[in-house]
C-alpha positions as CSV (number, residue, x, y, z in Angstrom):
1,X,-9.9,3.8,-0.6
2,X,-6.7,4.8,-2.1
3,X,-3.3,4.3,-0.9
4,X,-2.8,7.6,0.8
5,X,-6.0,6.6,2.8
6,X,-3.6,4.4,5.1
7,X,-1.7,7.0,5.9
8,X,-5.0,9.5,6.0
9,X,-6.4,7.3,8.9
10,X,-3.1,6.2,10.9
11,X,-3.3,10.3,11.4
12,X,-6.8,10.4,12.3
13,X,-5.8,7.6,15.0
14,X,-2.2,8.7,16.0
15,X,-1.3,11.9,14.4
16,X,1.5,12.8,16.9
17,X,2.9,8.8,16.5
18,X,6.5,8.9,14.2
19,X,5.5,7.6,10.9
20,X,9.6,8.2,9.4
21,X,12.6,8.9,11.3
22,X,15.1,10.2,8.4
23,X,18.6,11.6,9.0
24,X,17.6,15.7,10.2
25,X,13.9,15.1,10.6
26,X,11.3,12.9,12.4
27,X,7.6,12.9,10.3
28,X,4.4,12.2,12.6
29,X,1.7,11.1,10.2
30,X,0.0,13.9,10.8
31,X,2.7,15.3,9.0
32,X,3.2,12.9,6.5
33,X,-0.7,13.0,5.7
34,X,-0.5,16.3,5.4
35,X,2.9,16.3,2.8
36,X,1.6,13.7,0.3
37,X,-1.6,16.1,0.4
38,X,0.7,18.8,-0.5
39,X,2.7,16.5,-3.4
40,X,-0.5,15.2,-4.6
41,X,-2.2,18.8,-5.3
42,X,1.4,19.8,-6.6
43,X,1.5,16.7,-9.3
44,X,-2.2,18.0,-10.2
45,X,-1.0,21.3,-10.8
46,X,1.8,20.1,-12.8
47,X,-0.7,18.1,-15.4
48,X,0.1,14.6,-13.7
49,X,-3.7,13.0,-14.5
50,X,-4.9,9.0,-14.2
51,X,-2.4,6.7,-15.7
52,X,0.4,9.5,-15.7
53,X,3.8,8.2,-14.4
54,X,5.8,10.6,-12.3
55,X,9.7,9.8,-11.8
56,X,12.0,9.7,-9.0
57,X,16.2,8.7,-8.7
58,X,18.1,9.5,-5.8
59,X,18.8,7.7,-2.2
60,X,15.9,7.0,0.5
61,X,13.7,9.6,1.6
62,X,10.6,10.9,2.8
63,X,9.9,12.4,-0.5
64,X,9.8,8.5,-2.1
65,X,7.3,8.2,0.0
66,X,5.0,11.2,-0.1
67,X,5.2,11.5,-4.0
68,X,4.2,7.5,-4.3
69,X,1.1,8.0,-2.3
70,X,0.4,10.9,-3.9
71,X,0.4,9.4,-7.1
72,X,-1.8,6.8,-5.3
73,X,-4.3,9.7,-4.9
74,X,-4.3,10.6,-8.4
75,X,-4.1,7.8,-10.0
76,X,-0.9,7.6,-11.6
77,X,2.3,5.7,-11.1
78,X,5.8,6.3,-9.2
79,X,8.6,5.5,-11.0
80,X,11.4,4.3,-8.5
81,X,14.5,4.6,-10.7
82,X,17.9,3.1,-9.7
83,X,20.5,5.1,-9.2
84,X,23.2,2.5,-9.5
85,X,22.4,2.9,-13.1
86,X,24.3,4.6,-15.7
87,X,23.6,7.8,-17.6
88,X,22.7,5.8,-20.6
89,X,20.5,3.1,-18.8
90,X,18.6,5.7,-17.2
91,X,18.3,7.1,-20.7
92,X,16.5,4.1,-21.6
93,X,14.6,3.6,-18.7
94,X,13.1,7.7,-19.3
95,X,12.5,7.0,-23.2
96,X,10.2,3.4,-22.0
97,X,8.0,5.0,-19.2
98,X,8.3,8.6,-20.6
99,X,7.1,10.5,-17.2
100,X,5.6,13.5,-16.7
101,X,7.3,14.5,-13.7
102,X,10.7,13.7,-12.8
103,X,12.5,14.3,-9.3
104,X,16.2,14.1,-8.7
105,X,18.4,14.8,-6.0
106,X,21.9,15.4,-6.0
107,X,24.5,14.1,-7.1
108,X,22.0,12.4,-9.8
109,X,20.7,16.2,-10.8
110,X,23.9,16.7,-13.4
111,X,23.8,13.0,-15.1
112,X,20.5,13.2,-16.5
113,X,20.2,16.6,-17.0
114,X,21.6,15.9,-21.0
115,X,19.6,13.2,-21.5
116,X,16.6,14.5,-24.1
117,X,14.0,12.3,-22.4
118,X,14.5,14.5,-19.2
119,X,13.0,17.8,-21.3
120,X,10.5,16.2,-21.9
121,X,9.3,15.7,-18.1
122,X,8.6,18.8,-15.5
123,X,11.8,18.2,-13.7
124,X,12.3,18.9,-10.2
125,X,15.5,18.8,-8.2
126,X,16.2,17.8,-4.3
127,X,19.2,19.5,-3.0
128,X,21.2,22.9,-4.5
129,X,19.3,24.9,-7.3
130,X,19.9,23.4,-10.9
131,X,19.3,25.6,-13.9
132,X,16.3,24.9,-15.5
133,X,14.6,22.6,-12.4
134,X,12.1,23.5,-10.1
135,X,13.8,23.2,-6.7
136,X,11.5,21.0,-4.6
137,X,10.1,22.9,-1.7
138,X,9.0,25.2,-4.8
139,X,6.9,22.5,-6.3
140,X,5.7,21.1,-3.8
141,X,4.0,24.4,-2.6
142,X,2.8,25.2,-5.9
143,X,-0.3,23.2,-6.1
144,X,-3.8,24.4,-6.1
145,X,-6.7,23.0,-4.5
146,X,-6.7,19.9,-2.5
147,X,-7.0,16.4,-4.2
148,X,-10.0,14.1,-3.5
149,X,-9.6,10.6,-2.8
150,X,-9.5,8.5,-5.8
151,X,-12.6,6.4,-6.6
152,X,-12.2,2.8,-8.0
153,X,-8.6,3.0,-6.8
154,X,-8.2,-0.9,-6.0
155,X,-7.4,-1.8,-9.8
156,X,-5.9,1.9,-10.5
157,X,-1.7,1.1,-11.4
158,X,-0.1,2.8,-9.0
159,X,3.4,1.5,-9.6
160,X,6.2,0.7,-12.2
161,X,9.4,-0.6,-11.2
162,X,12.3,-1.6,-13.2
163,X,13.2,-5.6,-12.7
164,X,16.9,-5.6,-12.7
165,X,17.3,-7.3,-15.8
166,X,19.0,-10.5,-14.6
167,X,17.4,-12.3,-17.5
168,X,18.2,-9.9,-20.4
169,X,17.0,-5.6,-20.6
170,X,14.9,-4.5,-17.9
171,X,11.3,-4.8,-17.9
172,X,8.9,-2.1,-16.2
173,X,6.5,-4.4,-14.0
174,X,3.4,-2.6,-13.4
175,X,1.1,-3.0,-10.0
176,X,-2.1,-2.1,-9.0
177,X,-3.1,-0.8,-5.7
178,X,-4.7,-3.7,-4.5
179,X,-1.4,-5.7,-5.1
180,X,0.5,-3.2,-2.6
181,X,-2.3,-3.6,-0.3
182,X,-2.7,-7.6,-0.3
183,X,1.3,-7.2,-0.4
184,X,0.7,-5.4,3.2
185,X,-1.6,-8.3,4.3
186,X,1.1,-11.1,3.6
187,X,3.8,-9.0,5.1
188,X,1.7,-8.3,8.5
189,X,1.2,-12.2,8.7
190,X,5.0,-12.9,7.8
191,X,6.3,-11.1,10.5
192,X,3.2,-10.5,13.0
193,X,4.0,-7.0,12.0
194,X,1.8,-4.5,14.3
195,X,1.3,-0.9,14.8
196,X,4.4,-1.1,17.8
197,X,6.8,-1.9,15.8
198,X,10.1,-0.1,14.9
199,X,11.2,-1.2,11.6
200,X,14.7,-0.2,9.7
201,X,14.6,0.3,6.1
202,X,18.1,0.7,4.4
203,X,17.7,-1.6,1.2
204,X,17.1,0.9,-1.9
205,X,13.6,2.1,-2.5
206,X,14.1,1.3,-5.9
207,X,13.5,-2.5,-5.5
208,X,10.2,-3.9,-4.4
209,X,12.4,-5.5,-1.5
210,X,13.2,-1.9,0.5
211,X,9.6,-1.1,-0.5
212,X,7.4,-3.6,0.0
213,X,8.6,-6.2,2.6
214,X,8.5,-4.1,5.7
215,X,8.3,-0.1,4.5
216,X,4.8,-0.3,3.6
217,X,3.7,-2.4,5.2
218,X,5.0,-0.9,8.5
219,X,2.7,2.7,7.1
220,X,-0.3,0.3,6.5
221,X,-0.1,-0.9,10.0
222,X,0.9,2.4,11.7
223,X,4.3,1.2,12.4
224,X,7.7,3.7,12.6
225,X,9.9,3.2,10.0
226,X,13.3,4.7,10.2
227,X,14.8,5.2,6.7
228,X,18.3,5.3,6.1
229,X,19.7,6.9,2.6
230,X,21.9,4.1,2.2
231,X,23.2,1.0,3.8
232,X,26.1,1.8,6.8
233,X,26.8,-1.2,8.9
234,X,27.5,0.8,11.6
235,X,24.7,3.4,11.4
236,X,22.4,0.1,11.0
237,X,23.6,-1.3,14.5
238,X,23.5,2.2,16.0
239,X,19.9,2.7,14.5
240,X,18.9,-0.6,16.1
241,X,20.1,0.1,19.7
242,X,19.0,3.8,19.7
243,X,15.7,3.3,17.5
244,X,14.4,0.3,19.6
245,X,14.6,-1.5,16.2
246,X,12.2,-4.7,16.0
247,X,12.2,-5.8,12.3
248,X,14.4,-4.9,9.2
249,X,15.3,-6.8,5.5
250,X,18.9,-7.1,5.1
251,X,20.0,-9.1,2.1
252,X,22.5,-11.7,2.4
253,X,25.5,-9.3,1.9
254,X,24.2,-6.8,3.9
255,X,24.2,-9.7,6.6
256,X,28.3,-10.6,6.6
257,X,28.8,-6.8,6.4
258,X,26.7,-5.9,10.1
259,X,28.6,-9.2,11.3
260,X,31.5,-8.0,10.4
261,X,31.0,-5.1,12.2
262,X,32.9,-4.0,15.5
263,X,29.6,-3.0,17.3
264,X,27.2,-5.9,16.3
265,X,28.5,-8.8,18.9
266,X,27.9,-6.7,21.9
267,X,25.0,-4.4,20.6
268,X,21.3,-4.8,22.9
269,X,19.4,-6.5,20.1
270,X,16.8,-7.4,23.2
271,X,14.0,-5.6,20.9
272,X,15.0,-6.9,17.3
273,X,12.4,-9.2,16.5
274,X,13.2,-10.4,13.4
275,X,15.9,-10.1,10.4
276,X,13.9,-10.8,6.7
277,X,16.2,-11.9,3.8
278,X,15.9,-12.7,0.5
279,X,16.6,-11.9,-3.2
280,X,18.9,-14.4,-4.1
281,X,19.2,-18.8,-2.7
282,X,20.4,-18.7,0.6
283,X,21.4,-22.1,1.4
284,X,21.0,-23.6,5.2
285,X,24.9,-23.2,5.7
286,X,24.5,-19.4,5.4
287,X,21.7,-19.4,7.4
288,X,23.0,-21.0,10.3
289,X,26.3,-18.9,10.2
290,X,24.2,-15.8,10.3
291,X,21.8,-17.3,13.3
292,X,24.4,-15.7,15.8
293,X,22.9,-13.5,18.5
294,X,19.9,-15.4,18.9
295,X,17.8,-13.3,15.9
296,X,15.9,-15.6,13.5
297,X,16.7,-15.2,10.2
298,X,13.0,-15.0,7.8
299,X,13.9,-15.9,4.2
300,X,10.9,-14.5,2.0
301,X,10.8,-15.6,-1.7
302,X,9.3,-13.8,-4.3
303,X,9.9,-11.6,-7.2
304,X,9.0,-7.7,-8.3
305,X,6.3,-9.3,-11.0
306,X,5.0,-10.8,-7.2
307,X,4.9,-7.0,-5.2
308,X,7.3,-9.2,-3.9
309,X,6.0,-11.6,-1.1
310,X,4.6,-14.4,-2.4
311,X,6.7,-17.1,0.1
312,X,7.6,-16.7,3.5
313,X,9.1,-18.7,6.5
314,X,7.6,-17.3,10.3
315,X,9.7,-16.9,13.2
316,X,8.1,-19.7,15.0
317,X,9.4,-21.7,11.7
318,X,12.7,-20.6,10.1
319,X,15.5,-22.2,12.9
320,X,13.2,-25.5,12.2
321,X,13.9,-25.3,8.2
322,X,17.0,-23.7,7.1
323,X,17.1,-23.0,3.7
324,X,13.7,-23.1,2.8
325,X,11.6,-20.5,1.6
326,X,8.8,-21.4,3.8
327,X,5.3,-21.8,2.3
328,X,2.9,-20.1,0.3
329,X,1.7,-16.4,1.6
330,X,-1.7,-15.6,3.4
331,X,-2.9,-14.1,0.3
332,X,-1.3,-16.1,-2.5
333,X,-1.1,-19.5,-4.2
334,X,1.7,-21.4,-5.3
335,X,2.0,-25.1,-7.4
336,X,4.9,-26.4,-8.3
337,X,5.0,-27.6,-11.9
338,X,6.4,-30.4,-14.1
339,X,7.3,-29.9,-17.8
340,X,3.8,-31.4,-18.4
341,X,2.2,-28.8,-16.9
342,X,0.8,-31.4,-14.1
343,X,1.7,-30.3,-9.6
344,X,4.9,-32.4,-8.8
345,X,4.8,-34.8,-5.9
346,X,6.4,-33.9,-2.9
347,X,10.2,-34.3,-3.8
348,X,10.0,-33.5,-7.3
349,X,11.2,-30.2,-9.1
350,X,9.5,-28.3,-11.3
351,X,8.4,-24.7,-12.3
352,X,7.4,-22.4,-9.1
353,X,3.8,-20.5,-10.5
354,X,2.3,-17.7,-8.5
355,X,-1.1,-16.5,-8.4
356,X,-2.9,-14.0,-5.8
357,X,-3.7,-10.3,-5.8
358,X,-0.3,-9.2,-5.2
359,X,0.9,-10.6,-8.9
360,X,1.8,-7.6,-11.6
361,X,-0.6,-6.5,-14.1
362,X,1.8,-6.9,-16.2
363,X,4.9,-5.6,-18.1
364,X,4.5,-2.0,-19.2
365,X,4.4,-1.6,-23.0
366,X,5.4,-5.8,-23.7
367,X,1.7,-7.4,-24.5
368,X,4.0,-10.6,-25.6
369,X,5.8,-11.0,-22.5
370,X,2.8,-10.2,-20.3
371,X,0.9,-13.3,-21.7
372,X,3.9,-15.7,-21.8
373,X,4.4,-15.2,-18.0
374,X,0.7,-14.9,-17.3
375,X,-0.7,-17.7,-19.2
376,X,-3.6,-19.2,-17.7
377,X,-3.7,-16.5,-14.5
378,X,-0.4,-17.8,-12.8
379,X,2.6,-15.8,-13.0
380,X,5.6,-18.4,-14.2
381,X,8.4,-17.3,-12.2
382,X,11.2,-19.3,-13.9
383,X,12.5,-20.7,-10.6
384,X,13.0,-24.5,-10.1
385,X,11.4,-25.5,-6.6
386,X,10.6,-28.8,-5.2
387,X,8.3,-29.2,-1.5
388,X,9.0,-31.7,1.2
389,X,6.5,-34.1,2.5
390,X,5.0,-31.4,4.8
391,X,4.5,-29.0,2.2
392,X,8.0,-26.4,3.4
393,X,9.3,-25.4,-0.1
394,X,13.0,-25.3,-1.5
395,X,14.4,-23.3,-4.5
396,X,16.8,-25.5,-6.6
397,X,17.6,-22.7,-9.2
398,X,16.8,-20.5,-11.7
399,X,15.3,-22.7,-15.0
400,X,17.8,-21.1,-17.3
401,X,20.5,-22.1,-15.1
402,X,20.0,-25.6,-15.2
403,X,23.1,-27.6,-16.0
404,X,22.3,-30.1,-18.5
405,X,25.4,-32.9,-18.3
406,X,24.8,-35.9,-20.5
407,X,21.3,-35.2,-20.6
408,X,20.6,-34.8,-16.7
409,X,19.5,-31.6,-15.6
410,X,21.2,-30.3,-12.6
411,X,20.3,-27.5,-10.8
412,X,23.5,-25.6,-9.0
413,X,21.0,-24.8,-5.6
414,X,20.9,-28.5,-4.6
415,X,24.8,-28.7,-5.0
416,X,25.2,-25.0,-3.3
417,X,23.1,-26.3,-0.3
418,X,25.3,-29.3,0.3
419,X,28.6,-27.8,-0.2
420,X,27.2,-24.3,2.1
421,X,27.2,-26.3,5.3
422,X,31.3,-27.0,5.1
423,X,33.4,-24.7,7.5
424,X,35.7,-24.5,4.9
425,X,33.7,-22.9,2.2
426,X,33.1,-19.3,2.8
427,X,30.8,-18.6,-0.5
428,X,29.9,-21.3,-3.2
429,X,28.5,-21.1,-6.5
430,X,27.9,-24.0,-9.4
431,X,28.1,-23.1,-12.9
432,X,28.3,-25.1,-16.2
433,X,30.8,-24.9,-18.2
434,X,30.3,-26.1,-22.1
435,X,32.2,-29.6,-22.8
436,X,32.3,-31.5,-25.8
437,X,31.6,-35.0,-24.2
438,X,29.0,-34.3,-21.5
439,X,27.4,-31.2,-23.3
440,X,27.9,-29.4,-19.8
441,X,30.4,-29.9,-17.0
442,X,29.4,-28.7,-13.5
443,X,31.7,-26.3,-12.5
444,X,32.0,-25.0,-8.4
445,X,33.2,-21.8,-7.9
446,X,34.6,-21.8,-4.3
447,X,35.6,-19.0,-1.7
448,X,37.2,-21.3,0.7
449,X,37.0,-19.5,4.5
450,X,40.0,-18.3,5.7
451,X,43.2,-19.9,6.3
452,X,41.7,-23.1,4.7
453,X,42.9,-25.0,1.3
454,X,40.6,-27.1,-0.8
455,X,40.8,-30.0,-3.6
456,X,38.7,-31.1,-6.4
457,X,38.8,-34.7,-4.6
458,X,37.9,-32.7,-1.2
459,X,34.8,-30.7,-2.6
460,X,33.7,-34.1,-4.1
461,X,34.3,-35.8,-0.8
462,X,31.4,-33.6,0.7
463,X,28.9,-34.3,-2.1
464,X,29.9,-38.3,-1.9
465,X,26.2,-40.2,-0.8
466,X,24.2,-37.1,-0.9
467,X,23.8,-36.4,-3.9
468,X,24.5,-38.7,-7.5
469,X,27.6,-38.4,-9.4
470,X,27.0,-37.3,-12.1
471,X,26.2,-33.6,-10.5
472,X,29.4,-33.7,-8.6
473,X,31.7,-31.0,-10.4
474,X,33.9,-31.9,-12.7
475,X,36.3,-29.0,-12.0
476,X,36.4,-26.2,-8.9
477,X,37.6,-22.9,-9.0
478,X,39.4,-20.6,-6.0
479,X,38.5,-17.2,-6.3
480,X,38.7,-14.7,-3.6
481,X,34.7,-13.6,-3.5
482,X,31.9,-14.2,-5.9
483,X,30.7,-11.5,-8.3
484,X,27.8,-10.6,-6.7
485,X,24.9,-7.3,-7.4
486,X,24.7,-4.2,-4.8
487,X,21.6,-6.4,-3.9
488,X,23.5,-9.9,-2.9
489,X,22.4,-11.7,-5.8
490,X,25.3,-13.5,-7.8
491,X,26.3,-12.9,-11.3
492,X,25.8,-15.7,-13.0
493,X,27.7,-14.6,-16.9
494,X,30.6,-13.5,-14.5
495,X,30.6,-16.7,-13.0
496,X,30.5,-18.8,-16.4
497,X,33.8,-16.7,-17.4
498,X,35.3,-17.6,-14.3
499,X,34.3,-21.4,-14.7
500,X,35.8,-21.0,-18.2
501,X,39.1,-20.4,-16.3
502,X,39.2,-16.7,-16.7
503,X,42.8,-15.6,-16.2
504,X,41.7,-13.8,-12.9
505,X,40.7,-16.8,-11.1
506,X,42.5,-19.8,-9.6
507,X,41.5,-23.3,-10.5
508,X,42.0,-25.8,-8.3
């Protein structure tokens, strides 16, 4: 069965049951069966064949939806494309997966219409007629006869997203529809996720995260999910009470925004089951500031090369172990790795390696890459984790942000963990800085919480007997928030400028 056969059979069971709740419209999956049948014959029509990639960059909508499983049916791949980018990234981006169909909506319609790798597609646009696109509803009702379900579809790629390049250009990861569907699997068993549940989606489609945590997932189990364009802290609390909300992924920002927000302490959260987070460390001080309301907080680790749950923490377990990333998914396997290749013992830190059905096929059009971070059948993530006696796993940090300071690695999570629990410090993040005596120094940046002053000798105070000297910081800068991505996840180069005493921050 292909990917559309989900939505195919949660319509045979329930076709009047909502499937999407977007702004203007409600879809039953009767509907939405019948839509991606509609896409799918329209994509055939247009020449989209096995293999083919078909494009899409604008804000959350049904269309995402219907024109991935569509592809699904045919046996190409959707290409979520960012629309944070810039006109020349997305130039890049067009000119590696070269698609064959590409969809935007307004206001996105305009800045790639230059771009020659856009000519080259069938382009189709969402919103006001644009010379020289196909408006949508015209497309979509284009297409000839129906499209049969796709045989051998389990290995098929049926997906190619961008990573966001935190370690250098971006690299198009490519999946297979067995890894969304084992991706569903881990998901249901994460959050006990079931056919009655309500779930909010307002992370971007773009990212494995608003995809493929709870979205679907939620389709694969016959869930509702409501889909917001965009993230609006007080649409997301008034979708919650009105919606009967009882899961949703909110990234860390996204978290001091909605409790921030006026209608949050008094809102009836009596069906919200669950709040998932991820996509950057979240030490156990965050965590417990954000455990207000009596909602457990689910930190899931993983990556887009992992579809992207390969770690999880269950509601039973996360107020237990704060700041862990739980333990290894239904469907996956995880070691943690010395330099010699050999599992470290419980305690130790080493390499985090992935292996299960969910994992990438690989990076689209980089043989090289593929085999260094597939060598031997486990994806090498590049994260530095260590487990606890009873197996409960911690991140300490990315492997190319280890702080080496006279020859001891230190890894800024273990020192952000400590330091996250003070009420003083709003926000922490540890950087190294070069030095000519100690190779590195370890650098804190700190956003102290408000009204509250802190020291060099202060900070150190907090780190005095938990963890060795020589990884206390040898300097700490004040800034007023860290540089952070539209996804939460803190810029590290930004950081190292600050630490270097960047004229816009405030050294201590």
């Amino acid at each position: 069965m292909d990917l559309a056969g989900w939505i195919d059979v949660q319509a045979a069971f329930a076709p009047a049951k909502t499937a999407l709740a977007c702004p203007g419209r409600r879809w039953t999956y009767a509907d939405l069966a019948r839509e991606i049948a509609r896409v799918a014959s329209a994509l055939a029509g247009a020449g989209v064949t096995r293999g083919d990639r078909v494009a899409h960059l604008g804000y959350n909508g049904a269309e995402q939806i219907a024109l991935l499983f569509a592809c699904a049916r045919l046996g190409a791949m959707f290409v979520p494309l960012s629309w944070r980018l810039a006109a020349a990234e997305h130039q890049a981006l067009l000119a590696d997966c070269r698609p064959r169909v590409l969809v935007a909506a307004d206001p996105f319609v305009a800045p790639v219409d230059a771009l020659p790798e856009a000519g080259t597609a069938t382009r189709v646009a969402l919103g006001a007629p644009r010379a020289g696109w196909l408006p949508w509803e015209r497309f979509a009702a284009a297409g000839g006869p129906a499209v049969a379900p796709l045989d051998d579809a389990a290995d098929a790629p049926v997906l190619l997203c961008y990573t966001s390049g935190s370690t250098g250009a971006p690299k198009g990861v490519v999946h297979a529809q067995d890894a969304l569907l084992y991706n569903a699997v881990n998901s249901a068993h994460m959050h006990d996720l079931c056919s009655a549940d309500v779930v909010l989606t307002t992370l971007p489609l773009f990212h494995v995260g608003g995809l493929n945590i709870q979205t679907l997932p939620a389709l694969h189990a016959g869930a509702t999910v409501v889909l917001h364009p965009r993230f609006d802290p007080a649409e997301a609390v008034e979708a919650i009470v009105r919606e009967g909300v009882t899961l949703t992924v909110l990234v860390p920002a996204q978290l001091e925004l909605l409790a921030r927000e006026p209608g949050w302490a008094t809102a009836d959260l009596s069906r919200l089951r669950a709040i998932a987070t991820g996509s950057t460390i979240i030490d156990a001080g965050f965590v417990r500031r954000n455990l207000h309301r009596g909602v457990p907080l689910l930190q899931v680790y993983g990556a887009t090369e992992t579809a992207p749950i390969a770690a999880y923490q269950r509601a039973v377990d996360a107020a237990a172990h704060p700041g862990s990333i739980g333990k290894a998914a239904l469907h996956c396997e995880l070691r943690v790795v010395d330099e010699a290749g050999r599992d470290a013992p419980p305690g130790a830190s080493g390499e985090l390696w992935v292996r299960g059905r969910n994992v990438m096929k690989g990076y689209w059009n980089r043989a090289r890459e593929t085999a260094e971070a597939l060598a031997g059948g486990w994806y090498r993530s590049g994260d530095i984790a260590h487990a606890d006696a009873d197996g409960w796993l911690y991140v300490d940090g990315r492997r190319r942000d280890v702080i080496i300071s006279g020859g001891e690695n230190v890894y800024p999570a273990e020192i952000e963990n400590v330091l996250g629990q003070c009420p003083d410090i709003a926000e922490v993040a540890v950087v190294g800085r070069p030095d000519e005596r100690w190779g590195e120094a370890v650098v804190a940046v700190i956003v102290p919480a408000s009204g509250r002053a802190l020291s060099r000798d202060a900070v150190c105070a907090l780190l005095e007997g938990r963890v060795a000297r020589y990884k206390h910081p040898r300097d700490v800068v004040i800034a007023d928030a860290l540089p952070r991505t539209a996804l939460g996840k803190v810029k590290r180069e930004e950081l190292r400028r600050m630490a270097a005493r960047d004229p816009l921050a405030r050294p201590a």
